[in-house]
Steps between C-alpha positions, in 0.01 A plus 500: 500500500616810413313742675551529888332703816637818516412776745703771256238724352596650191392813380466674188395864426151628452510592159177755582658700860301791483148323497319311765343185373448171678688157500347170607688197508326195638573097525294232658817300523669618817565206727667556867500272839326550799761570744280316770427150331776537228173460247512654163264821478386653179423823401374743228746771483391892338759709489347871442694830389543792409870498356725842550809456311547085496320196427531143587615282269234242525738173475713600796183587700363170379875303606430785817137319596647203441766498763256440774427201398692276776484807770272462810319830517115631639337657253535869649842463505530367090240802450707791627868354392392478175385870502792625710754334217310627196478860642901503607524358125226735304498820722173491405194810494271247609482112583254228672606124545183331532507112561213286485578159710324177434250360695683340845272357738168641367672868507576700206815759582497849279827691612550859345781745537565824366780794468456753557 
């Protein structure tokens, strides 16, 4: 396999700076482990954002998402990482991390964060 879990976030520039328009990036693929019963957890993951003057390049944040795959984490804690490493990355106007947990013991987990 070629492609490996990475939590470097590349960046590229906003090719439009001086407008504000909206970014969402979203996967239904983000997998993580409960750091109580060392169960897998999965997640919807919707990145939202207003950009300033970078972007994400979307396969880093995807190699990014993926490197929590093996990590023992609650859900508040994926939730506001993942926004506290894409704004130290993006710098961005805006941004909400929004994950939507799968169904655990007959209780559905929605988790949002936002900067500012």
């Amino acid at each position: 396999m070629s492609s490996r879990p990475s939590k470097d976030l590349i960046t590229v520039p906003n090719p439009e700076p001086g407008r504000d328009y909206e970014i969402v990036c979203e996967t239904d693929e983000f997998t993580c482990l409960c750091p109580v019963t060392g169960q897998p957890d999965f997640a919807t993951v919707r990145v939202t954002y207003v950009p300033d003057r970078l972007l994400v390049e979307l396969k880093s944040l995807k190699m990014y998402l993926w490197s929590f795959r093996d990590e023992g984490a609650f859900h508040e804690a994926v939730t506001n990482s993942v926004l506290d490493d894409l704004v130290a990355a993006l710098s961005p106007r805006r941004m909400t991390v929004e994950t939507v947990w799968k169904v655990r013991g007959g209780i559905l987990t929605t988790v949002t964060a936002a900067h500012p």
